[in-house]
C-alpha positions as CSV (number, residue, x, y, z in Angstrom):
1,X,-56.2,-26.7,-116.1
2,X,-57.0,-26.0,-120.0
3,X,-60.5,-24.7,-119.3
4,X,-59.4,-21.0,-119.3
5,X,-57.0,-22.3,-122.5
6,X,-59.9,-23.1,-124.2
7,X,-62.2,-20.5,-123.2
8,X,-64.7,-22.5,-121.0
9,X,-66.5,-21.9,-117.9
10,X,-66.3,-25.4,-116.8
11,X,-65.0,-28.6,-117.7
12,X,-67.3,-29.7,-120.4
13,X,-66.4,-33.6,-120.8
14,X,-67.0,-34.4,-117.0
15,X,-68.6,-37.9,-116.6
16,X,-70.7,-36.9,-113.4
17,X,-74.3,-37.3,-114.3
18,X,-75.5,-33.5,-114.7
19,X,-78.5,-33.1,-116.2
20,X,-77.4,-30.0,-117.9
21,X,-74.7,-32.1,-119.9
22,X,-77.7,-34.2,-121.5
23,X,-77.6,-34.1,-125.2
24,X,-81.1,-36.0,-126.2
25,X,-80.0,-38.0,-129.0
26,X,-83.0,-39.7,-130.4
27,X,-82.6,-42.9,-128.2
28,X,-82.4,-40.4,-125.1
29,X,-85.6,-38.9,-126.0
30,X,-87.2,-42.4,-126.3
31,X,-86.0,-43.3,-123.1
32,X,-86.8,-40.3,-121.2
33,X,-90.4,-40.5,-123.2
34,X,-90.4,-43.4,-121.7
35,X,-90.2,-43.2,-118.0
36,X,-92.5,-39.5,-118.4
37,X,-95.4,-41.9,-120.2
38,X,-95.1,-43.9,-117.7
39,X,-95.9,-42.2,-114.4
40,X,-98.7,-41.0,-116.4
41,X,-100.2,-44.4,-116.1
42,X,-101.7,-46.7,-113.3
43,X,-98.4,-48.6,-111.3
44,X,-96.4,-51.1,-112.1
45,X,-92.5,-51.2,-113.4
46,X,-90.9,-49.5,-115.9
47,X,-87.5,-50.9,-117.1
48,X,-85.1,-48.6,-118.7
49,X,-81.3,-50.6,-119.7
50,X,-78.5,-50.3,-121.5
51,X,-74.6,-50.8,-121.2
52,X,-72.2,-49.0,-119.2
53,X,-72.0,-45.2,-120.1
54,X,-74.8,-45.0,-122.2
55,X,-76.6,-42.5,-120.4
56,X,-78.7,-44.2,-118.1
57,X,-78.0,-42.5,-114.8
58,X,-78.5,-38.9,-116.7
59,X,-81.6,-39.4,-118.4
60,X,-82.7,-40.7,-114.6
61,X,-81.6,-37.2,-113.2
62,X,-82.8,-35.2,-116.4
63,X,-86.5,-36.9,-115.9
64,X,-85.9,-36.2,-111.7
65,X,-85.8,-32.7,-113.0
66,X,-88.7,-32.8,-115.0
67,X,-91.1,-34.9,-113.4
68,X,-95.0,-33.9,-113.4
69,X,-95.3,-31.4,-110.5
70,X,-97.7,-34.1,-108.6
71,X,-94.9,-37.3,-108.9
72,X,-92.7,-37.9,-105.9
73,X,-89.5,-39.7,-106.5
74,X,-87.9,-41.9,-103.8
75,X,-84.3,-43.0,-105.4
76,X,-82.1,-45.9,-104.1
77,X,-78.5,-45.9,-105.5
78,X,-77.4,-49.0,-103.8
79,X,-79.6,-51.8,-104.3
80,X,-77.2,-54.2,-103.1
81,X,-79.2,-54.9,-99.8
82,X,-81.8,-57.7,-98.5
83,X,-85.1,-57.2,-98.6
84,X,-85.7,-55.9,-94.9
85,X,-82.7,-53.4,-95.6
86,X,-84.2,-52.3,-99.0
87,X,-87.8,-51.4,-97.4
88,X,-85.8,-49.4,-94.7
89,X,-84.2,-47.5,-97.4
90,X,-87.3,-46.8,-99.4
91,X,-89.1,-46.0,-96.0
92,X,-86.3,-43.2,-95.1
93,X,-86.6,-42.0,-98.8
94,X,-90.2,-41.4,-98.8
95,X,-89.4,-40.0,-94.8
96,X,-91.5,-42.6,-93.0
97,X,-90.7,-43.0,-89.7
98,X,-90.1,-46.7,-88.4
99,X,-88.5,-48.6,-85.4
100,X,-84.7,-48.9,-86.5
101,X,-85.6,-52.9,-86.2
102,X,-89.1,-52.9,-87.8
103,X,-90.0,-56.3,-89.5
104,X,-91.1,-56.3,-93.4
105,X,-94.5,-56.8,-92.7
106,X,-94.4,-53.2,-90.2
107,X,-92.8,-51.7,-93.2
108,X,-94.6,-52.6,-95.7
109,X,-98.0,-51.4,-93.8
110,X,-96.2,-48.1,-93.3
111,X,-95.6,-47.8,-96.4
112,X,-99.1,-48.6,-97.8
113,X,-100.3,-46.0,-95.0
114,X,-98.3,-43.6,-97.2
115,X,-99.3,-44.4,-100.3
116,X,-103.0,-44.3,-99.1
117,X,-102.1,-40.5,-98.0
118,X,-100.2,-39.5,-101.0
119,X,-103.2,-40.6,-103.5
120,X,-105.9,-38.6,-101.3
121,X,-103.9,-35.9,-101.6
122,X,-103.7,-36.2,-105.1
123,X,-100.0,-37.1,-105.9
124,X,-98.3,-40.3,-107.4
125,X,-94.9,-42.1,-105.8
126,X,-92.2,-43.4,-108.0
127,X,-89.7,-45.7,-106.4
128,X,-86.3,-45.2,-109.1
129,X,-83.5,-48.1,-108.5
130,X,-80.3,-47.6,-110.0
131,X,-78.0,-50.0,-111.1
132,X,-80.8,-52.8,-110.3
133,X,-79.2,-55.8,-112.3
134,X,-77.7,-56.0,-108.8
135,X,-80.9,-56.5,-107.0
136,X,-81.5,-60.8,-105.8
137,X,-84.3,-62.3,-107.2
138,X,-85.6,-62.1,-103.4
139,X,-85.7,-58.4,-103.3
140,X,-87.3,-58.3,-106.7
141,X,-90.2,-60.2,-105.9
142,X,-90.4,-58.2,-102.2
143,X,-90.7,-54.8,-105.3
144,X,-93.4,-56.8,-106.9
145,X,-95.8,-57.3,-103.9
146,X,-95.0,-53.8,-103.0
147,X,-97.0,-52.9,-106.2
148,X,-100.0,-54.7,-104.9
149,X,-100.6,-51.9,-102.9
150,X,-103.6,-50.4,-105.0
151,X,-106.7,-48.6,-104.8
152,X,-110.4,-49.9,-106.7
153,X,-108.8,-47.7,-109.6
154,X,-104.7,-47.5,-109.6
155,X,-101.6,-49.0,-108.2
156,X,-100.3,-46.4,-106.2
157,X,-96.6,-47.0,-106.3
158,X,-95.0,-47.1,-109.4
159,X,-90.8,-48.9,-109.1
160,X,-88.6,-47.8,-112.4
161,X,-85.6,-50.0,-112.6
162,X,-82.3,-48.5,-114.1
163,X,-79.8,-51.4,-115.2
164,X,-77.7,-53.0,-117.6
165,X,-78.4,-55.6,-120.0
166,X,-78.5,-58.3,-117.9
167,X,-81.2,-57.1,-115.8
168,X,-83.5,-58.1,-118.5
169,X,-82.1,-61.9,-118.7
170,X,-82.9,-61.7,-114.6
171,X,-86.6,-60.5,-115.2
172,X,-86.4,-63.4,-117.6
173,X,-86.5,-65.5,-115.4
174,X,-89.6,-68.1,-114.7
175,X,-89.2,-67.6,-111.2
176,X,-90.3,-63.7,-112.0
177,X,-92.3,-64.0,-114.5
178,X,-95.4,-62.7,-112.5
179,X,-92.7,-59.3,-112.1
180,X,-92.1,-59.2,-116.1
181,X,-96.2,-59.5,-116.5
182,X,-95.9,-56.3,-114.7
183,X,-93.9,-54.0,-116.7
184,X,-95.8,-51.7,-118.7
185,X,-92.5,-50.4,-120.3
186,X,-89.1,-51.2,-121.3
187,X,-86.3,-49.6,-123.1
188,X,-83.0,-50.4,-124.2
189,X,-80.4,-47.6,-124.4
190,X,-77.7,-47.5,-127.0
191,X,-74.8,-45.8,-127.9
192,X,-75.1,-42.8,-130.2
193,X,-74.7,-42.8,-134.0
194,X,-71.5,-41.7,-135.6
195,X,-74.2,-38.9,-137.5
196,X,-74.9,-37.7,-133.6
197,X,-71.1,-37.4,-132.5
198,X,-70.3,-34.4,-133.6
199,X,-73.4,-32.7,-132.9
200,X,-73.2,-34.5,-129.0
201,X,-69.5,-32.8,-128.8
202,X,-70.6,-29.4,-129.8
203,X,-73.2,-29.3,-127.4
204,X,-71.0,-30.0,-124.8
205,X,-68.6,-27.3,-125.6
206,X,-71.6,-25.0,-126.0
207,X,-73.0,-25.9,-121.9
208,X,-69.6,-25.6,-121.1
209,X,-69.1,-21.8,-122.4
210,X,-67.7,-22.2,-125.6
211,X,-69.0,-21.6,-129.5
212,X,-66.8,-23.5,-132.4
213,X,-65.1,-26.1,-133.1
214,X,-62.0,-27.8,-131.0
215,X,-62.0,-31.5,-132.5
216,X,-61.3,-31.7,-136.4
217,X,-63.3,-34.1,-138.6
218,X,-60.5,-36.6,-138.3
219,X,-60.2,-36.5,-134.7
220,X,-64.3,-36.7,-134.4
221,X,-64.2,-40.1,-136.9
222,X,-61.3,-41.5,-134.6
223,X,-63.4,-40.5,-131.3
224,X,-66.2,-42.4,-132.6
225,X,-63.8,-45.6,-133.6
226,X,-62.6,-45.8,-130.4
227,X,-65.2,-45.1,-127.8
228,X,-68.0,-47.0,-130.2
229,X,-70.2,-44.0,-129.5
230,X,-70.8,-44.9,-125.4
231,X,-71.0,-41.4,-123.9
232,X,-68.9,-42.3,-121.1
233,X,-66.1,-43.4,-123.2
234,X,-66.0,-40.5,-125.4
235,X,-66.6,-38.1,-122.4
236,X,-63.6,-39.7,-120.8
237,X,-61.3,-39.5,-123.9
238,X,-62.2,-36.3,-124.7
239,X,-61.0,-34.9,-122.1
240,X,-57.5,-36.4,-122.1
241,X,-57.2,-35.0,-125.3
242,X,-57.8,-31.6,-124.9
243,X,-55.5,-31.8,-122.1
244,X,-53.2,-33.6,-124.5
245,X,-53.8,-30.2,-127.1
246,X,-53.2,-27.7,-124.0
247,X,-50.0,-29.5,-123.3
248,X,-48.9,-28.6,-126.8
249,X,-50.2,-25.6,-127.2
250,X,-52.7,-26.2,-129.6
251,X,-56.4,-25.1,-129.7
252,X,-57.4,-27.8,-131.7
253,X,-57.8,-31.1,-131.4
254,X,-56.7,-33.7,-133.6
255,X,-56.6,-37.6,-134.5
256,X,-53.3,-37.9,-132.7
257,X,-54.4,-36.5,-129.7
258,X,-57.5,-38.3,-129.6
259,X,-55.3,-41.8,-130.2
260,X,-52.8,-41.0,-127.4
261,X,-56.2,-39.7,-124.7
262,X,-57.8,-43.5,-125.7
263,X,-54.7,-45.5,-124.6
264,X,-54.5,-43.2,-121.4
265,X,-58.0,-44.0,-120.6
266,X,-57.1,-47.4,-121.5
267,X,-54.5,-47.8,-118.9
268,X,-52.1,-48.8,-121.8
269,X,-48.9,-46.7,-122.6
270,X,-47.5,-49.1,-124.8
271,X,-49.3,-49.8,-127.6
272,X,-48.3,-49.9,-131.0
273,X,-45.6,-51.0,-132.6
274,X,-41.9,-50.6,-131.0
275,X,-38.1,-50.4,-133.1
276,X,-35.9,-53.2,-131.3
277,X,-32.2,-53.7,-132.2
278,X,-33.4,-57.0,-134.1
279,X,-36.1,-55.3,-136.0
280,X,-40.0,-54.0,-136.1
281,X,-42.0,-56.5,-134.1
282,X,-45.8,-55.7,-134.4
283,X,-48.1,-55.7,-131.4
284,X,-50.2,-58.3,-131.2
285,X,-52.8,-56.6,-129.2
286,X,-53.6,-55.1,-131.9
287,X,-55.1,-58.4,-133.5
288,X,-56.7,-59.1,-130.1
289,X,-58.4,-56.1,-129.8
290,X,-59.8,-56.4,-133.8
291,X,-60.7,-60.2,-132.9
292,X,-63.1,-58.6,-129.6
293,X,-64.5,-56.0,-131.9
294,X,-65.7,-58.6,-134.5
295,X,-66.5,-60.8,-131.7
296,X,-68.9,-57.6,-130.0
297,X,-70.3,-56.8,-133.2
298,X,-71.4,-60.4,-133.7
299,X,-73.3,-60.4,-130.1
300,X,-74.7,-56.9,-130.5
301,X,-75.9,-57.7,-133.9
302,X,-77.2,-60.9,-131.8
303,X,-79.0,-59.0,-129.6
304,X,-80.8,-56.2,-132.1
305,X,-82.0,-59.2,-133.9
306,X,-83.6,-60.7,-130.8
307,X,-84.9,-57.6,-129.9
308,X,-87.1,-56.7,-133.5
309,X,-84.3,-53.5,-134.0
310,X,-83.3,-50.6,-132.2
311,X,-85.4,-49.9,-129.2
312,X,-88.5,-50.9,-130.9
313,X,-90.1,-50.5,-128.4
314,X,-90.7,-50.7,-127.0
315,X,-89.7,-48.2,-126.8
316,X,-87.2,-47.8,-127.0
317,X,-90.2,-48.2,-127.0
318,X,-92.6,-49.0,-124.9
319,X,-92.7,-47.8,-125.4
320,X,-95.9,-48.5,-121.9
321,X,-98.1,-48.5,-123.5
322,X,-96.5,-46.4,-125.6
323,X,-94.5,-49.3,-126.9
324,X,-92.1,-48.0,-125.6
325,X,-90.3,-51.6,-127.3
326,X,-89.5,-50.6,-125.9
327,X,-90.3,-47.6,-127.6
328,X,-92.4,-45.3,-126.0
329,X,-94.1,-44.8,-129.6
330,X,-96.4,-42.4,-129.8
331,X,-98.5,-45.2,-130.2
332,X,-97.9,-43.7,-134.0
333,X,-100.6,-44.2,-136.5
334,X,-102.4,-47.3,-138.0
335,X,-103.4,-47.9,-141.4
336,X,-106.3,-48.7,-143.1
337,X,-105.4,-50.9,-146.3
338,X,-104.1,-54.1,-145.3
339,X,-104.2,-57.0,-147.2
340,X,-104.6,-61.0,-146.2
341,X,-103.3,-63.9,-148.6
342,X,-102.2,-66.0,-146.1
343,X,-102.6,-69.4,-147.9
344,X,-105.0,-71.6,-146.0
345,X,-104.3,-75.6,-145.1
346,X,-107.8,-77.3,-145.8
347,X,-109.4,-78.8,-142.7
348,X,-109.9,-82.9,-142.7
349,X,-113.0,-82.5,-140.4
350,X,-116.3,-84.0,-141.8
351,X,-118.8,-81.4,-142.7
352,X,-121.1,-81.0,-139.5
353,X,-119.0,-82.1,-137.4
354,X,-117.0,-79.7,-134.8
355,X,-113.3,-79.7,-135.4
356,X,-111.4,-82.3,-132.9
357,X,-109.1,-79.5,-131.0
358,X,-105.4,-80.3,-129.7
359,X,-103.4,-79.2,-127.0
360,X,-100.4,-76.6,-128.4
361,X,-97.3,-78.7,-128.3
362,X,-94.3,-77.0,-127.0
363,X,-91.8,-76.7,-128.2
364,X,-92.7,-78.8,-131.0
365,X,-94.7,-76.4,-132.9
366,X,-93.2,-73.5,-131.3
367,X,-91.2,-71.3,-133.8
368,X,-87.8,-69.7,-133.6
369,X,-87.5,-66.0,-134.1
370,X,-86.9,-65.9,-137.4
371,X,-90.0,-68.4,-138.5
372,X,-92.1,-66.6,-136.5
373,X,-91.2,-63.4,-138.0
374,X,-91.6,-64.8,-141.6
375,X,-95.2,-66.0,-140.9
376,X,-96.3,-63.0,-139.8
377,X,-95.0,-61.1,-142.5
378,X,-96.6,-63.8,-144.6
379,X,-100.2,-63.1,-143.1
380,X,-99.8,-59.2,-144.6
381,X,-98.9,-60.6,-148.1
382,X,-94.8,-59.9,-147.5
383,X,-92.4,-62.3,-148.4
384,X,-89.4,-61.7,-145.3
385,X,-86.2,-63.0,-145.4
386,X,-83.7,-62.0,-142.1
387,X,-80.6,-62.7,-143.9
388,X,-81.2,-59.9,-146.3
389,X,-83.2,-58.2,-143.7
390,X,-81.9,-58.6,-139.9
391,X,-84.2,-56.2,-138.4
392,X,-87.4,-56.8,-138.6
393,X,-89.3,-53.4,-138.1
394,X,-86.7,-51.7,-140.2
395,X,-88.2,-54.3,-143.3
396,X,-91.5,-53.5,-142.1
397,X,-91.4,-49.5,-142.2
398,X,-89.7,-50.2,-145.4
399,X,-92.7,-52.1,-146.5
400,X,-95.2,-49.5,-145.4
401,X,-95.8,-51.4,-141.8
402,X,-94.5,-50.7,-138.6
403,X,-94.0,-52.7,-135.4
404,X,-95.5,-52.6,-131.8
405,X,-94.1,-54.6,-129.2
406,X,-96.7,-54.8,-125.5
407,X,-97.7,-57.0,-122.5
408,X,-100.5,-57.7,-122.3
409,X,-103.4,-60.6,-121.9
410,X,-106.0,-61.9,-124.2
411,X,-108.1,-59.0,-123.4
412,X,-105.2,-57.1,-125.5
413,X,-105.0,-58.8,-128.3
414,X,-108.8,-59.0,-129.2
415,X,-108.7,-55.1,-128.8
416,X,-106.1,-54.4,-131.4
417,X,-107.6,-57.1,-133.7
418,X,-104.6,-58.1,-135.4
419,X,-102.8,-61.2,-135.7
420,X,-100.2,-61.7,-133.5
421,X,-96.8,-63.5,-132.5
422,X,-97.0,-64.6,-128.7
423,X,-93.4,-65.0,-126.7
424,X,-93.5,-68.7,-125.1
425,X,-91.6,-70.3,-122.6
426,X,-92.3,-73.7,-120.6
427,X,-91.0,-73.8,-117.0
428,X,-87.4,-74.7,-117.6
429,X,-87.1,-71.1,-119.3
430,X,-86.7,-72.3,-123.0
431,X,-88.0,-69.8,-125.3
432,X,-90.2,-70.2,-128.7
433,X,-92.8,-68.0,-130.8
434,X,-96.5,-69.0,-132.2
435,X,-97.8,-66.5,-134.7
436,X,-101.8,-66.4,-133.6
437,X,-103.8,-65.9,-136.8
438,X,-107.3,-66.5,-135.2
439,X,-109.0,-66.9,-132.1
440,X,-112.1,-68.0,-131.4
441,X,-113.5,-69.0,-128.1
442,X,-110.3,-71.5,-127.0
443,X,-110.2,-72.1,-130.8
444,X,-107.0,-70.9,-131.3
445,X,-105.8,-71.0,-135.2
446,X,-101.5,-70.6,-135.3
447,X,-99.8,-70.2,-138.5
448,X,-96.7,-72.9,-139.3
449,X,-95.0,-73.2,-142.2
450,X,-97.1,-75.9,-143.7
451,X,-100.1,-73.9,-142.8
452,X,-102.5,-73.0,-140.7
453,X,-103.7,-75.1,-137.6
454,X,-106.0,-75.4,-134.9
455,X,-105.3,-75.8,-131.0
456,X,-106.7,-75.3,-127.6
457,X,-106.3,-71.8,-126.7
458,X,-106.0,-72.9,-123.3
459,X,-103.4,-75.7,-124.0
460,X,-101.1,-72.3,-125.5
461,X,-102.1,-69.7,-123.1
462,X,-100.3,-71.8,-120.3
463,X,-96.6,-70.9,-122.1
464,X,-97.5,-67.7,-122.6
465,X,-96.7,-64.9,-120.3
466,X,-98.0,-61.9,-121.8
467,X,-95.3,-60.9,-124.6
468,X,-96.9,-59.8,-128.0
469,X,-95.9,-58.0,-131.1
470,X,-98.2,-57.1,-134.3
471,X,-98.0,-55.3,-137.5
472,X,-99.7,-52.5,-138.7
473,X,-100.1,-50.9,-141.8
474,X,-99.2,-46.9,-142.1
475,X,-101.5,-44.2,-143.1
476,X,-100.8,-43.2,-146.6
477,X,-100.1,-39.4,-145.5
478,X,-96.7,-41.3,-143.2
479,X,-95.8,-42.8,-146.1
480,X,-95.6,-40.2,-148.8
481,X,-95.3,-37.2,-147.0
482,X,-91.9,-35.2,-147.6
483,X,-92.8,-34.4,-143.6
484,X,-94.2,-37.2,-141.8
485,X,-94.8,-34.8,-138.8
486,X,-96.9,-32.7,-141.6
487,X,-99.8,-31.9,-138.6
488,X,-102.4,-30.8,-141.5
489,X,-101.7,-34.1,-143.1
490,X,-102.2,-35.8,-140.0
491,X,-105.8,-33.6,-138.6
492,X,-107.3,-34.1,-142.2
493,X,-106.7,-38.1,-141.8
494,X,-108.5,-37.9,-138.2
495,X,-110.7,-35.8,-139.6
496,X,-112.2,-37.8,-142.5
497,X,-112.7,-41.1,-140.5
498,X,-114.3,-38.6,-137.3
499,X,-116.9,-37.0,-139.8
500,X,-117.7,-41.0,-141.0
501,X,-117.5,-42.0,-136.6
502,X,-119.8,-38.2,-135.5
503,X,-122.4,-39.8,-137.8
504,X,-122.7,-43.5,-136.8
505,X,-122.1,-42.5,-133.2
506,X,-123.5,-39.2,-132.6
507,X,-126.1,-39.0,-130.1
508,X,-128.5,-37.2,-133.0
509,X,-128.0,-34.9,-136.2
510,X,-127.2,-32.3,-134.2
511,X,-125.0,-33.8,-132.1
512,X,-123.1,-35.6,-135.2
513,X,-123.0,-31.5,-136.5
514,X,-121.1,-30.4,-133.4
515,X,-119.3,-33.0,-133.3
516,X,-117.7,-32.1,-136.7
517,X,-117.3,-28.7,-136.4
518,X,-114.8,-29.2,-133.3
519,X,-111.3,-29.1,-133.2
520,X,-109.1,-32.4,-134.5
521,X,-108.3,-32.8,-130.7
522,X,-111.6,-32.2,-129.0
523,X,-112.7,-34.9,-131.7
524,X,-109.9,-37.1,-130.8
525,X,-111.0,-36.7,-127.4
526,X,-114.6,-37.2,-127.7
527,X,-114.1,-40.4,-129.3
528,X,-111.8,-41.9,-126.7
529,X,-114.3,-41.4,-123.9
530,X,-116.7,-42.9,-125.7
531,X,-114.8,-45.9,-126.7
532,X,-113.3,-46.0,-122.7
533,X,-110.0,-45.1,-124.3
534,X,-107.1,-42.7,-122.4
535,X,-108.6,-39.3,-123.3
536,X,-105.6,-37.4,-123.8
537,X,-106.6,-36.2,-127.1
538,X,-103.5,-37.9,-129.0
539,X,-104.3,-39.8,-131.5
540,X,-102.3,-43.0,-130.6
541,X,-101.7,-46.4,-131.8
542,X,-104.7,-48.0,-129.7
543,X,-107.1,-44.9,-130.7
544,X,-106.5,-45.0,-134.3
545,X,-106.6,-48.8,-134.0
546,X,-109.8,-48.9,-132.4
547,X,-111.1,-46.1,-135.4
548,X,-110.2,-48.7,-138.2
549,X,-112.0,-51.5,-136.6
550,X,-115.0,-49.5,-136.0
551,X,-115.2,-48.6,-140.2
552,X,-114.2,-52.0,-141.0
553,X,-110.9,-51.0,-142.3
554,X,-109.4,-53.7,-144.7
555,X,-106.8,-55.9,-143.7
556,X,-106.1,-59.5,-141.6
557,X,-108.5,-59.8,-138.0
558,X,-107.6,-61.8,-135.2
559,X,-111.1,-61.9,-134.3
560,X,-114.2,-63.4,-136.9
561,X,-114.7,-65.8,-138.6
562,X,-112.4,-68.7,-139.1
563,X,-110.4,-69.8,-141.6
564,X,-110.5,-73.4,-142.1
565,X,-107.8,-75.0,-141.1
566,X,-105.8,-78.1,-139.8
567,X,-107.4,-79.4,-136.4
């Protein structure tokens, strides 16, 4: 109707998921970083969430698009079926043939036939579930022995569930906590940032055929009032509102027209306040709606809190190993000095004599969030407070630290060296932290706030599932560069610790001389095959770990020697 009006090709506000429509805002490209990390990597689930509108089905159909040429997608859209009718789906998805009443067991050999096929032939299945917070706990844990299908080397299929929130409170669960050990990345989608709005809108208007501007400055603050910045939302409203402007024969777009499209999309034409022969009488909704909004902002802000910050990642980010805390990080770079005052409770065990151990008591020395965060801040010499600081990364990078968020076992967390705070939970589901300072054999030092004490490793491995998060100092060159993607900045910093690594690991001189006359990347390279890292020539968060333990970098070990401590 007003797209010839306007001057566009098509309607550019339309809330059907094309992936042309995509405007990556930065939480987009974490998410889609996500999910493309993670068919790079060796099975398992990835889990990408976030509430209705954000984005989620899009950034499925935008990675669809641009999946590596050897990945096969198989997408289910309705996951509201049983198990047997779930495995039928995926089976006429990946175009297996099977008996119309095949049993689970026939299916799920078909299936692993397939899978067997598809990696001799060298290509990698993905199974993508949309809306899966609406998948049974039944069907879940049917998708979790799917992913026991493997070779001596790789899972071969890999399941990335689409969802909102609540599908993470459902992998929660004790009852799937064997599922949740499986996820090697997880990101929470958000809404966009007032900053993004405008830029999200022009983009829009551009696909759609159109160069300018059609919403003032005071119609773009309004949109982002109303709709809270969920895509859907301000798809929806914008919309109306141009409509509203063709009505009237204006090209532009105002506030007005923006307030009248949200109470349309609303379903509510009479709002606002109304002259009666007795006088003004105001609408209460009104009040109702501001008391939700402070109510949202207070579980949002919740939510963030429990969650370290925005999509952490993860990613985010991971990312997935890219954290992808959620936040498919680049696994971004470690740093090198990193101090340790932790104060130290003196141990009552006579000299000679082996320290007594105890079991962990949960959740009696189990900390809350916000403890748990304090005491590892403590270990790095940084006193954290959450009511002046709510999230907790966003204090760290302010601090020159940044936060990495992973699943993992205790194989992880003597890699990364550092101490750690480990997500418990007993079998009723009830949730609580330990910050791990030391381990050593099943001597496990924890840090409380009285100090530090010993337990049996064993005694606290048995609440913990496989949740971790750790601290990391930055380089110096991410700290005071005016361009932290400075790349020269970055290959000198590689290339002063490689010149120190070619000559304590080089096979001889000469060797340690070619080594260093390489590129950044072949360096980068060379040193994750020999450390049995991913070679992909990036220097991540677990290569440049791994460089800062082999120099001895400064700063608090979760491995060594043992402070003493309570028993």
């Amino acid at each position: 109707m007003y797209y010839d009006f306007f001057g566009f090709r098509e309607p550019p506000f339309s809330i059907a998921p094309d992936p042309r429509y995509l405007y990556l805002s930065e939480r987009h490209k974490e998410a889609l970083a996500h999910l493309m990390y993670g068919v790079q990597g060796q099975g398992g689930f990835i889990v990408i969430t976030g509430e209705v509108g954000t984005g989620k089905t899009t950034v499925s159909r935008c990675f669809i698009e641009n999946a590596p040429a050897h990945v096969d997608i198989a997408l289910i859209l309705n996951p509201r079926l049983s198990a047997r009718e779930l495995l039928s789906a995926i089976c006429d998805e990946l175009e297996i043939a099977h008996p119309s009443g095949a049993t689970i067991k026939q299916m799920v050999d078909l299936i692993n036939q397939n899978l067997l096929k598809a990696h001799a032939a060298g290509r990698h299945k993905v199974l993508m579930i949309d809306e899966a917070q609406n998948l049974s706990a039944d069907v879940l844990e049917q998708l979790r022995l799917l992913t026991n299908l493997e070779t001596a080397e790789k899972k071969l299929l890999q399941i990335v569930l689409l969802g909102q929130p609540e599908l993470q409170q459902i992998l929660a669960l004790p009852k799937l906590r064997q599922l949740n050990q499986r996820v090697t990345a997880r990101y929470h989608l958000d809404a966009i940032s007032s900053d993004e709005l405008p830029l999200y809108l022009s983009y829009r208007l551009g696909v759609a055929g159109m160069r300018g501007d059609v919403f003032t400055p005071a119609a773009i603050r309004k949109l982002y009032r109303l709709s809270n910045g969920i895509p859907r939302l301000i798809n929806l409203i914008s919309d109306r509102a141009l409509l509203g402007a063709y009505a009237e024969g204006e090209h532009e777009v105002g506030a007005a027209h923006i307030r009248q499209a949200a109470k349309e999309v609303a379903g509510n034409k009479n709002q606002g306040p109304k002259p009666s022969g007795t006088g003004f009488k105001p609408d209460l909704s009104r009040y109702l709606v501001l008391a939700a909004s402070v109510l949202l902002a207070i579980i949002i802000t919740y939510w963030v809190y429990q969650q370290w910050s925005a999509p952490e990642v993860i990613t985010q980010v991971d990312a997935a190993p890219v954290e992808l805390v959620g936040t498919v990080q680049r696994d971004d770079m470690l740093g090198a000095k990193d101090e340790d005052p932790h104060p130290v409770v003196a141990d009552d065990t006579p000299p000679g004599k082996a320290p007594s151990l105890s079991p962990f008591r949960f959740p009696e020395q189990a900390l809350s969030l916000p403890a748990a965060f304090r005491e590892l801040f403590d270990i790095w010499g940084l006193a954290y407070s959450p009511l002046e600081s709510p999230i907790a990364c966003e204090f760290a990078r302010a601090s020159g630290l940044d936060c990495l968020e992973r699943q993992g076992s205790r194989r992880s967390l003597e890699f990364l060296n550092r101490p750690a705070m480990l997500m418990l939970q007993d079998e009723a589901g009830n949730r609580g932290y330990a910050v791990l300072r030391h381990v050593d054999g099943d001597v496990a030092q924890i840090a409380l706030p009285e100090g530090l004490i010993r337990v049996s490793f064993s005694s606290l491995e048995s609440f913990w599932f496989g949740e971790y998060r750790v601290l990391w100092r930055l380089p110096d060159y991410v700290n005071t560069s005016v361009d932290k993607n400075d790349v020269t900045s970055e290959e000198l910093w590689i290339g002063v610790r490689m010149m120190e690594l070619a000559d304590t690991y080089g096979e001889s001189p000469a060797d340690a001389a070619r080594i260093k006359r390489i590129s950044a990347q072949q360096q980068v390279r060379w040193y994750q095959s020999l450390r049995g890292l991913t070679v992909d020539g990036i220097a991540g968060a677990m290569t440049v770990i791994q460089i800062n333990n082999d120099l001895d970098a400064e700063g608090p070990r979760l491995m060594g020697t043992l402070p003493e401590g309570k028993g």
